[in-house]
TORZA-629286 format. One line per field, with one value per residue (C-alpha): residue number from 1; x, z, y; residue in three letters; chain. Coordinates in Angstrom, 2 decimals. Layout:
BEGIN
k	(NUM  ...)
east	(X  ...)
up	(Z  ...)
north	(Y  ...)
r	(ALA  ...)
c	(A  ...)
% end
This chain:
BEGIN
k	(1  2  3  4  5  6  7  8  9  10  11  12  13  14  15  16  17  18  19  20  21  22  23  24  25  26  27  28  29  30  31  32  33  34  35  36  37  38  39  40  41  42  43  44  45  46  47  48  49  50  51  52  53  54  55  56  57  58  59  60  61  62  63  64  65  66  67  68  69  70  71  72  73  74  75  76  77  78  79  80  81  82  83  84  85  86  87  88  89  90  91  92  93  94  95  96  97  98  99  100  101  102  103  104  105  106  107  108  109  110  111  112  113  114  115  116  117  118  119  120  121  122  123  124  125  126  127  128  129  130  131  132  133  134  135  136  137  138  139  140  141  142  143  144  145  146  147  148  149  150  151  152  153  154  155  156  157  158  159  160  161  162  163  164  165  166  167  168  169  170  171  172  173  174  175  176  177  178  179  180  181  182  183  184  185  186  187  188  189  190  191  192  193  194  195  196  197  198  199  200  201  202  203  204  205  206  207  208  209  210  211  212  213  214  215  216  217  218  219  220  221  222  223  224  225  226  227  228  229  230  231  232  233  234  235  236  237  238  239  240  241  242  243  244  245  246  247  248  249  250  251  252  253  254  255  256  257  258  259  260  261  262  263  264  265  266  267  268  269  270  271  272  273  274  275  276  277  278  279  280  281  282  283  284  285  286  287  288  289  290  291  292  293  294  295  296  297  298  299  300  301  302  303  304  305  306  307  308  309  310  311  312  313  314  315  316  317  318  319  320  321  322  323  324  325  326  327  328  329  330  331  332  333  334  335  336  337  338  339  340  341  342  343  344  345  346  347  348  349  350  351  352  353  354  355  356  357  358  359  360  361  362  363  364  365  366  367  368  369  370  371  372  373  374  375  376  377  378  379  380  381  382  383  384  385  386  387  388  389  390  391  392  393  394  395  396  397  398  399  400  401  402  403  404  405  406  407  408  409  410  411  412  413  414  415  416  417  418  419  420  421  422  423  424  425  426  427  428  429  430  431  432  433)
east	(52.87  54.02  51.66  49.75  46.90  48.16  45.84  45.43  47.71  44.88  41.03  37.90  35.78  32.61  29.60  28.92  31.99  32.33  30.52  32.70  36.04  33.49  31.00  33.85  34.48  38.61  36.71  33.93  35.24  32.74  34.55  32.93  33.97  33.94  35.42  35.79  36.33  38.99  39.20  42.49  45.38  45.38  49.24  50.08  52.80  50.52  48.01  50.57  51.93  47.94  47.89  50.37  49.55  46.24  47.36  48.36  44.39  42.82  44.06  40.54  41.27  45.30  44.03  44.29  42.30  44.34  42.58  41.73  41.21  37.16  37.17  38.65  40.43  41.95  45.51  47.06  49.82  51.97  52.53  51.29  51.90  48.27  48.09  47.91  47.19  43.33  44.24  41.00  36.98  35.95  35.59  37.67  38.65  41.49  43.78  41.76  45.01  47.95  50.67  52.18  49.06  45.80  41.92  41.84  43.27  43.49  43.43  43.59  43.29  43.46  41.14  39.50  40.90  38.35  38.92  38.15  37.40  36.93  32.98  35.35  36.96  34.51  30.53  30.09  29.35  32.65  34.08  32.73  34.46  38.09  37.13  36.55  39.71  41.64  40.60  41.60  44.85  45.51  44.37  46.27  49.47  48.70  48.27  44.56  44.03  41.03  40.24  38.81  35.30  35.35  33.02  36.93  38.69  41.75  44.94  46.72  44.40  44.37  41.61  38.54  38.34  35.04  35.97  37.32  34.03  32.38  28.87  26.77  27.83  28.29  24.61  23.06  20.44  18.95  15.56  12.48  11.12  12.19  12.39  10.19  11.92  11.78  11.01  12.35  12.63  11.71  15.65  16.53  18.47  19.52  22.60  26.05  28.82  32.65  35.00  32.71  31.60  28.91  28.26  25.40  25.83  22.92  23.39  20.08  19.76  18.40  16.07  14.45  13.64  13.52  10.13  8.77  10.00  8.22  4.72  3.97  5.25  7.98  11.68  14.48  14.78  11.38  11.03  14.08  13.22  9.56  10.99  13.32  10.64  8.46  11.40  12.30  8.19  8.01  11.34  11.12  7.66  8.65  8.74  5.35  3.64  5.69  4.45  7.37  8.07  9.84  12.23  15.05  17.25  17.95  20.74  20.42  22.97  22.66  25.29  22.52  20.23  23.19  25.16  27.69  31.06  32.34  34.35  33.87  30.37  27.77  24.84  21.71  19.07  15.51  14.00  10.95  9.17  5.58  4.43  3.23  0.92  -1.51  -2.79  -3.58  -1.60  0.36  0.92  3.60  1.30  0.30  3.65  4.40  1.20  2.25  5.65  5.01  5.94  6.97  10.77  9.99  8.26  11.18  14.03  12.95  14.99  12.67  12.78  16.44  17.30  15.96  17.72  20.76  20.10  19.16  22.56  24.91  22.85  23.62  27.47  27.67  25.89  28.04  27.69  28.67  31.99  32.79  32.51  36.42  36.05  37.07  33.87  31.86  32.86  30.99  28.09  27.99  28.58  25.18  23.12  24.61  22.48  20.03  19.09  20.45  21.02  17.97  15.43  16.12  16.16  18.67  19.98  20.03  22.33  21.55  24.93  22.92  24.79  28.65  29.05  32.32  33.40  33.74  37.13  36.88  33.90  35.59  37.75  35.26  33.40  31.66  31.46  31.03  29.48  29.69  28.76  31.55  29.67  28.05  28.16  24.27  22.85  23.22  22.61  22.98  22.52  24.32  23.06  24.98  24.55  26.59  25.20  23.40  23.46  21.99  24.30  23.01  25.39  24.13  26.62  26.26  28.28  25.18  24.83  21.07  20.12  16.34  15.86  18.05  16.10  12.92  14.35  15.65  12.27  10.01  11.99  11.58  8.09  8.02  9.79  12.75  15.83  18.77  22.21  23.47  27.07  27.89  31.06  32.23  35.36  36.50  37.64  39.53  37.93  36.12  37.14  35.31  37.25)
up	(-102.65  -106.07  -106.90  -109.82  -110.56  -112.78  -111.87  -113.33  -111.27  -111.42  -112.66  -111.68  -108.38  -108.73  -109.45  -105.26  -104.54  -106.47  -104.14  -100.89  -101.21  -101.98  -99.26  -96.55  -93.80  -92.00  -89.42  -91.15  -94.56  -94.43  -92.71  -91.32  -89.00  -89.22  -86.27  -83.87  -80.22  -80.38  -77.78  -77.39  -77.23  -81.00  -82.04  -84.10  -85.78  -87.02  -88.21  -90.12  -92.07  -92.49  -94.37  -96.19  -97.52  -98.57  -100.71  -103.94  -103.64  -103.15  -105.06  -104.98  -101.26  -101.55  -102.73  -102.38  -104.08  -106.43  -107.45  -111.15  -113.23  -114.35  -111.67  -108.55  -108.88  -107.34  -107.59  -106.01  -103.26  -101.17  -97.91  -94.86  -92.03  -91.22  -88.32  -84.94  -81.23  -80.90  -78.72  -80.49  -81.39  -83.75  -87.43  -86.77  -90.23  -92.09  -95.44  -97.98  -100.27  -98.78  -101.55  -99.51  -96.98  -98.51  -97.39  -95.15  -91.86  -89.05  -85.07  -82.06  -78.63  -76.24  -77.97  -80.58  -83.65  -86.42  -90.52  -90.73  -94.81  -96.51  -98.48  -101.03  -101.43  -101.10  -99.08  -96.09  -98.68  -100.01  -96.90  -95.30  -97.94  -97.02  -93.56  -93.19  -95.25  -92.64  -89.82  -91.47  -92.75  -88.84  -87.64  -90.26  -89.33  -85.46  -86.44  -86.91  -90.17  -92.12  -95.08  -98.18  -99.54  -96.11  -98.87  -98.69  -101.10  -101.80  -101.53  -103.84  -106.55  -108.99  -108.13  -110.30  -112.11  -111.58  -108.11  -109.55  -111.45  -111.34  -111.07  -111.45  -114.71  -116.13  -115.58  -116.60  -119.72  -120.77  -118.54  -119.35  -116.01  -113.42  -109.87  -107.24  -105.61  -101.47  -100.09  -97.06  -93.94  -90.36  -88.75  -85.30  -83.80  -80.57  -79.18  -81.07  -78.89  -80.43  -79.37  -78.46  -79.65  -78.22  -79.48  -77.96  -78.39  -77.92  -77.67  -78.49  -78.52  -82.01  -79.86  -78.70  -81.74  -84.49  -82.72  -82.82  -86.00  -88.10  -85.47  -86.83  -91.23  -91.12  -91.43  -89.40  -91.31  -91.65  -88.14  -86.76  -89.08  -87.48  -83.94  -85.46  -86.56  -83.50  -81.15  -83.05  -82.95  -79.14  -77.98  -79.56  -78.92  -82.18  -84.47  -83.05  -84.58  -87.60  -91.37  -92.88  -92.62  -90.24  -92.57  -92.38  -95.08  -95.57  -97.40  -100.20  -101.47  -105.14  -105.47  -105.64  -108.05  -110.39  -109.87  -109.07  -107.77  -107.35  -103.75  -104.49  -103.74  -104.93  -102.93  -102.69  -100.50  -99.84  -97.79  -96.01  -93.06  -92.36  -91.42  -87.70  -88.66  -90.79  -87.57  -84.15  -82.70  -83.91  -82.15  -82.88  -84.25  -86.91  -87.76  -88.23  -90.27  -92.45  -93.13  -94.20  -97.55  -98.02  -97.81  -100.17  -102.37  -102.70  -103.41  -106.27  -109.35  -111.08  -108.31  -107.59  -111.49  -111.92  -109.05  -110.44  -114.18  -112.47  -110.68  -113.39  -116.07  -114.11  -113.44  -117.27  -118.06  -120.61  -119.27  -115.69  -116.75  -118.77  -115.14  -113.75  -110.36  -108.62  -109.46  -109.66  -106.17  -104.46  -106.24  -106.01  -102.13  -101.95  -103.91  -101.53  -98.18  -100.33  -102.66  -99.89  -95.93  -95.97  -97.25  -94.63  -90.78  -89.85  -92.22  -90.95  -92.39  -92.02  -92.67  -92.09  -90.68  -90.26  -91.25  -90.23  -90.73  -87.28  -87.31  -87.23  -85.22  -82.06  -81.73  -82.11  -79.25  -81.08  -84.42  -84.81  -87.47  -86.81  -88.97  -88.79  -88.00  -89.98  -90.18  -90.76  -88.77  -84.86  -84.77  -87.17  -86.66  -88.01  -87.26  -87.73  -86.53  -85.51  -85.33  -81.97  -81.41  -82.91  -82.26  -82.75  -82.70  -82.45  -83.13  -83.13  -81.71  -79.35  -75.54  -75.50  -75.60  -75.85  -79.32  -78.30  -75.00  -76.45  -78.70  -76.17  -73.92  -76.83  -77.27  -74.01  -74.34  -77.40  -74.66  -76.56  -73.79  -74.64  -72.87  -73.28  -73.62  -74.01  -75.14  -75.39  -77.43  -77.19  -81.02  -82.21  -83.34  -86.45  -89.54  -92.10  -95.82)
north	(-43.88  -42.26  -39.47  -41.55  -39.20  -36.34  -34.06  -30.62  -27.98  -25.61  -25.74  -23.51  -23.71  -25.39  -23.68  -23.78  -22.94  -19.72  -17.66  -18.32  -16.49  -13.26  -13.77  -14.51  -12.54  -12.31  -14.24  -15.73  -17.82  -20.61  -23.78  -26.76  -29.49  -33.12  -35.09  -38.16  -39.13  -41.90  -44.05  -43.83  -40.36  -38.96  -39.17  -35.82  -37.83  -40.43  -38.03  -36.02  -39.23  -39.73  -36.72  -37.08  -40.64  -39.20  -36.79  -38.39  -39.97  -37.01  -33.85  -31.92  -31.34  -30.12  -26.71  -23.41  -20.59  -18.10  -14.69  -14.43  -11.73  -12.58  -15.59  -17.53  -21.06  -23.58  -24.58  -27.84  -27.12  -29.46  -27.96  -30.00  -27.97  -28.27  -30.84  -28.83  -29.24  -27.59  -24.34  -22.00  -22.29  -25.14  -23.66  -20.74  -18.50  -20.50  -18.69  -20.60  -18.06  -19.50  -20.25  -23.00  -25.19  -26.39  -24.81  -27.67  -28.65  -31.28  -30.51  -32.81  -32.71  -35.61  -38.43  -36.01  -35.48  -33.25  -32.55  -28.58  -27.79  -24.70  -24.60  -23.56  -26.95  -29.39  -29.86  -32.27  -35.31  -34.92  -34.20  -37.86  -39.76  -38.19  -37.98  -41.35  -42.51  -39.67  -42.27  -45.22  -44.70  -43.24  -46.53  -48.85  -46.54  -47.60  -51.17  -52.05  -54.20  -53.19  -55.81  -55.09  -54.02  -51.80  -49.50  -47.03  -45.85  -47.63  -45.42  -47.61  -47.38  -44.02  -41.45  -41.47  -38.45  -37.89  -37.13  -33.84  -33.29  -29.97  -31.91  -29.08  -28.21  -31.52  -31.91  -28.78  -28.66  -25.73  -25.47  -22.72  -23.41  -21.74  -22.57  -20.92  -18.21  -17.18  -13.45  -12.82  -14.82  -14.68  -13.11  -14.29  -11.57  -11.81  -9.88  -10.48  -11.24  -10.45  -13.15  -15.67  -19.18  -21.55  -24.99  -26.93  -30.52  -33.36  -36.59  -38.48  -42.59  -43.76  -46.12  -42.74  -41.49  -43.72  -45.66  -41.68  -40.48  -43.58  -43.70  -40.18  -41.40  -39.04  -39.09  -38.29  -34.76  -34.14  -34.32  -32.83  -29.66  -29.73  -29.85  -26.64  -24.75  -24.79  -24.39  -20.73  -20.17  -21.07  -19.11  -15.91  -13.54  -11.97  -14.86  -15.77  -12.45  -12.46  -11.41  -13.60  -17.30  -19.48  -20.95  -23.40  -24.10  -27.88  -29.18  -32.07  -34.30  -34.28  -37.55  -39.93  -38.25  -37.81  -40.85  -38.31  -39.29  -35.89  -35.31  -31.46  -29.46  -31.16  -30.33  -27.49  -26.04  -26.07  -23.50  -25.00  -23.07  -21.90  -18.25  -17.58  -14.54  -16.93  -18.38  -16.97  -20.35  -22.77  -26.22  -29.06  -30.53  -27.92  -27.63  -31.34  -31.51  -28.62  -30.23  -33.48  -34.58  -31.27  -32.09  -35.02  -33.02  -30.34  -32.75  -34.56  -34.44  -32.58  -29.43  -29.85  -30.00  -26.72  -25.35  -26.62  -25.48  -21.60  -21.87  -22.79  -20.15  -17.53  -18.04  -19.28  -15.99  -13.88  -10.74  -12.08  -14.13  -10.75  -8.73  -8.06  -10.14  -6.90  -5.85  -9.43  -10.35  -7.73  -7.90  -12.10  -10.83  -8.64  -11.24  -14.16  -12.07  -11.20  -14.06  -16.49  -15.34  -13.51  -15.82  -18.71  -18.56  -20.99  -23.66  -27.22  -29.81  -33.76  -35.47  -39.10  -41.59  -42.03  -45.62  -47.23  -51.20  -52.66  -53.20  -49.21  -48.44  -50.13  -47.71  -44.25  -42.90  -40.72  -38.48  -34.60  -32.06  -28.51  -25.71  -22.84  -19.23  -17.48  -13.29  -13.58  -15.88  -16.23  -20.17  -23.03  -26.86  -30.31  -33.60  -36.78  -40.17  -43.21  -46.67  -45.95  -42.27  -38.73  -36.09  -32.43  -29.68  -26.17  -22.94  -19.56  -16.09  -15.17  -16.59  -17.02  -20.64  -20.14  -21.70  -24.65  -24.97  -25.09  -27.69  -30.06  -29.33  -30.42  -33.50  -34.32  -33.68  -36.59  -38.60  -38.41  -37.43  -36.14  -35.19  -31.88  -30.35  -26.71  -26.13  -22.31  -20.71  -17.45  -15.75  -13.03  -9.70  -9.97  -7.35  -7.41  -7.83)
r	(UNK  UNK  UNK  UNK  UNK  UNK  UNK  UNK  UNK  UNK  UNK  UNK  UNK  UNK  UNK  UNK  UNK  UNK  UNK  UNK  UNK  UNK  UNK  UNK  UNK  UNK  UNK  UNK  UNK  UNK  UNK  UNK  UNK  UNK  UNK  UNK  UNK  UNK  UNK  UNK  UNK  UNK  UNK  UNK  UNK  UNK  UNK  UNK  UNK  UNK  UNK  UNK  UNK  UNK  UNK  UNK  UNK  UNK  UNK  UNK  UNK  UNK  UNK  UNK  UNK  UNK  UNK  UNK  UNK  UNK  UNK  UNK  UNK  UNK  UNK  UNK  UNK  UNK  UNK  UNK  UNK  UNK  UNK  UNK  UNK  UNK  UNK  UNK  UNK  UNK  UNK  UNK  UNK  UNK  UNK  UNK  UNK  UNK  UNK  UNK  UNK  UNK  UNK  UNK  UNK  UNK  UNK  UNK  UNK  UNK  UNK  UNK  UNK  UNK  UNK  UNK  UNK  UNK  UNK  UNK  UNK  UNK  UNK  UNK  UNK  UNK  UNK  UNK  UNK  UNK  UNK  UNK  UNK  UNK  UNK  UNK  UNK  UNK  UNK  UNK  UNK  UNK  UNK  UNK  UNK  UNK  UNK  UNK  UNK  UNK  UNK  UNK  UNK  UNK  UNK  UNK  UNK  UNK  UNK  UNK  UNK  UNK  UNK  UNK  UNK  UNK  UNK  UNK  UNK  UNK  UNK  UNK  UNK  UNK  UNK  UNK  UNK  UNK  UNK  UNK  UNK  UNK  UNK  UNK  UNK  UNK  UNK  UNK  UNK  UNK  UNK  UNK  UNK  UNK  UNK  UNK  UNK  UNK  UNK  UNK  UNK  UNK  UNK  UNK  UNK  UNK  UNK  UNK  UNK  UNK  UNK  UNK  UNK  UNK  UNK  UNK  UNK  UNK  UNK  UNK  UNK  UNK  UNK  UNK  UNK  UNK  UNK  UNK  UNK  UNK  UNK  UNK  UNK  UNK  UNK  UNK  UNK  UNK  UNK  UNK  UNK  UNK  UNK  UNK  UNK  UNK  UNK  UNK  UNK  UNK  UNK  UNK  UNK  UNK  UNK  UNK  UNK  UNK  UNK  UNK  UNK  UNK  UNK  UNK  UNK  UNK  UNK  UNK  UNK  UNK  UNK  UNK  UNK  UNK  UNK  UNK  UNK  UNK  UNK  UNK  UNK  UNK  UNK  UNK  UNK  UNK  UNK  UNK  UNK  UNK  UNK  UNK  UNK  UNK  UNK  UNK  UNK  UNK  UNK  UNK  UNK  UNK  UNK  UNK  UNK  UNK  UNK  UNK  UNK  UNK  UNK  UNK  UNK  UNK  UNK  UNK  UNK  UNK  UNK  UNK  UNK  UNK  UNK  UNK  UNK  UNK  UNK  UNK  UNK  UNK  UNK  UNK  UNK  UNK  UNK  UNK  UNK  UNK  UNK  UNK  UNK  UNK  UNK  UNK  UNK  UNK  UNK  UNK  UNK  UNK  UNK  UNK  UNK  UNK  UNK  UNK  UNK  UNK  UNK  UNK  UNK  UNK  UNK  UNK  UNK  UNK  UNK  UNK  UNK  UNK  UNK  UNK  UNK  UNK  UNK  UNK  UNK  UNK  UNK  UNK  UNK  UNK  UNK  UNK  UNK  UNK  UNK  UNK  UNK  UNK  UNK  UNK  UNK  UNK  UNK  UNK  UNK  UNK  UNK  UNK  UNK  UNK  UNK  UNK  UNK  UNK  UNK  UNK  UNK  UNK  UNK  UNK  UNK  UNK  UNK  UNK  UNK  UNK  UNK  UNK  UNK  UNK  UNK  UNK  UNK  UNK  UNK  UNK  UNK  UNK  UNK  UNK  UNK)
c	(A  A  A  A  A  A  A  A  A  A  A  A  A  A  A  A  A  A  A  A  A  A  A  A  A  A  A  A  A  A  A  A  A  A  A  A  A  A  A  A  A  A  A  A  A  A  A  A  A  A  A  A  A  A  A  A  A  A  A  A  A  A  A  A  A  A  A  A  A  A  A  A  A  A  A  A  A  A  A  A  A  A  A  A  A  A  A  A  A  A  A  A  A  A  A  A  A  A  A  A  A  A  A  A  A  A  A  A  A  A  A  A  A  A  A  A  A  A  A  A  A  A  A  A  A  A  A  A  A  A  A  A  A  A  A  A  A  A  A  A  A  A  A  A  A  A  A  A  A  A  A  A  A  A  A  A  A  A  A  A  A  A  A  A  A  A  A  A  A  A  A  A  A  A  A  A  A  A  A  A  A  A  A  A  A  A  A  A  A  A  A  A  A  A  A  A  A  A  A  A  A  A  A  A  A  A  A  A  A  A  A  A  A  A  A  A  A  A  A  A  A  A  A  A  A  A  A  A  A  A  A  A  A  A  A  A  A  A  A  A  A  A  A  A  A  A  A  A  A  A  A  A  A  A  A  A  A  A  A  A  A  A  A  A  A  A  A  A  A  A  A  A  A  A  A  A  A  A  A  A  A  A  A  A  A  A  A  A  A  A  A  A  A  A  A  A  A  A  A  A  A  A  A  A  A  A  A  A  A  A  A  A  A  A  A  A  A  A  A  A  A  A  A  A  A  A  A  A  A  A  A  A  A  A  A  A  A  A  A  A  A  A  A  A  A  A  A  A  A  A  A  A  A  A  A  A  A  A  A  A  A  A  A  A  A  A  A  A  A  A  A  A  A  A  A  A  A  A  A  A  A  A  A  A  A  A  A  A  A  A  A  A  A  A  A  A  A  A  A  A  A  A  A  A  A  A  A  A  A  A  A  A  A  A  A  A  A  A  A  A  A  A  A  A  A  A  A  A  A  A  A  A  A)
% end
């Protein structure tokens, strides 16, 4: 296909995106996973030509960043050298500066074949759409016929330029009021290990939880982020005394409160939690009661527009652009862990649910979502659901599973049963940049 979409060869990162290329790590550069379990062999060849027939469609995501002198960017490359056999940990530390191969890439092994992408590039909403358009071009190469009004984006048709909208500042208004802010959070520190990886995947039936979820008015977030909360209050003596909150940091999808179309970031956080030392003990219970409608409460387009107007104020400020990036990305760096890593727990990110046209479905096992590590927090969790299944994926650089354990325990205890996988990944020495 002719590449139809002249799109720019180089415009700014989004107002998320700015802060990634200075808060990376050599190890750590903020990388997530979105995958499937095929039900047949993946075919490297057929993946690559995949690729490749994608990328006229979707130029946001055939990117690399380029150092600026006030400010990083993103410039369209053409290299696709990025299809590989899976030999290392999921999320592992890509070149989001490569002159030649997009912040993206694709690995397989046997029937799984997962869509790795920079933060710097695009969020998980993005992510899904090109994901899911990865898959079907793969299957249409093999021989599977999808019709149309599948709800995919037609690779014959021109991208929408909204796609390559910068949706935070398109929307920002000037705003007096200011969002609440969040001291500091409850840390969960147990040991570090260097070259080491655990994910901790569960495997829940809908039919488990859904009956659960809506007997007690809440939804699947609200409750998952309740079960999260206790489990870190239950598993760690520490966290049970503590002067600071519990705190997990949710992610929102801002597409639907904007109408947004964008395939780049487009998403924010609220930080939602409860603080042990208030009370001499706190059940499930308490915790579920505390929690409700709170979520709801938080993501309203009132809340999340002044979020959004704080966010882009401050990288619009004129005494920040005027700051040398030398300079700027150490400081964005130190307000990241402070402003952000330090005031949440553990983040938890709901993808919903994964939905594929039959003709599609019947040949996935299963879907993934995994958060790449962080250098600041020892666990993180994704959720993402097919048509029948929750899967929960866990990751973090430490080898205790107590928090996880408590987790699955508690479920259990709801008569909700999962099946657990551990899956563990040796890494390369970290250094920091």
């Amino acid at each position: 296909m002719p590449d139809i979409y002249q799109a720019p060869s180089r415009f700014p990162l989004d107002v998320a995106g700015i802060i990634y290329p200075s808060a990376r790590t050599r190890i750590w550069n903020y990388t997530f996973r979105i995958g499937f379990l095929l039900r047949e062999e993946a075919d490297h060849w057929r993946l690559r030509r995949a690729l490749s027939d994608l990328r006229p469609r979707f130029p946001s995501f055939f990117v690399s960043v380029r150092h600026g002198l006030f400010w990083y960017c993103l410039e369209r490359v053409y290299g696709l050298d990025i299809v590989h056999k899976e030999t290392d940990y999921p999320c592992r530390s890509m070149d989001i500066f490569s002159r030649d191969m997009p912040a993206i890439r694709v690995l397989y092994d046997r029937r799984r074949f997962s869509l790795e992408v920079s933060h710097a590039v695009s969020d998980a909403g993005g992510a899904l759409v090109f994901a899911k358009a990865l898959l079907a071009r793969y299957l249409e190469l093999g021989g599977t016929e999808i019709p149309p009004g599948s709800g995919l984006p037609d690779l014959d048709e021109p991208p929408c330029p909204g796609e390559l909208e910068d949706s935070y500042r398109a929307n920002y208004t000037k705003e007096r009021e200011k969002p609440g802010g969040n001291g500091p959070a409850y840390q969960y520190r147990p040991p570090r290990i260097r070259n080491y990886l655990k994910v901790v995947h569960g495997i829940v039936p809908l039919e488990d939880v859904l009956p659960t979820v809506k007997a007690r008015g809440l939804t699947v977030t609200d409750y998952l982020m309740a079960v999260y909360l206790y489990s870190f209050y239950a598993a760690d003596p520490h966290a049970r005394c503590s002067r600071r909150p519990i705190r997990i940091s949710v992610s929102i999808s801002l597409r639907g409160l904007y109408q947004s179309e964008s395939l780049r970031n487009f998403s924010l956080y609220a930080n939602l939690g409860f603080t042990p030392h208030e009370k001499e003990i706190f059940t499930f219970e308490d915790i579920l009661e505390a929690m409700k409608g709170k979520l709801a409460a938080a993501k309203t387009k009132g809340e999340m527009h002044k979020l959004l107007c704080s966010h882009v104020a401050l990288v619009q400020n004129p005494f920040v652009r005027a700051v040398p990036n030398a300079i700027k990305r150490r400081i964005m760096r130190l307000g990241y862990i402070l402003a952000g890593e330090t005031t949440q727990t553990s983040p938890l990110s709901s993808l919903g649910q994964m939905k594929l046209p039959p003709c599609m479905a019947e040949h996935v096992e299963a879907v993934e979502a995994i958060l790449g590590g962080s250098p600041y927090k020892r666990i993180q969790c994704a959720v993402i659901s097919d048509d029948r299944r929750l899967h929960l994926f866990f990751s973090g650089d430490t080898e205790k599973t107590d928090v996880q354990r408590e987790f699955f325990r508690l479920l259990a205890r709801e008569g909700i049963h999962a099946r657990v996988e551990s899956n563990i990944r040796h890494r390369e020495e970290e250094t920091t940049l």
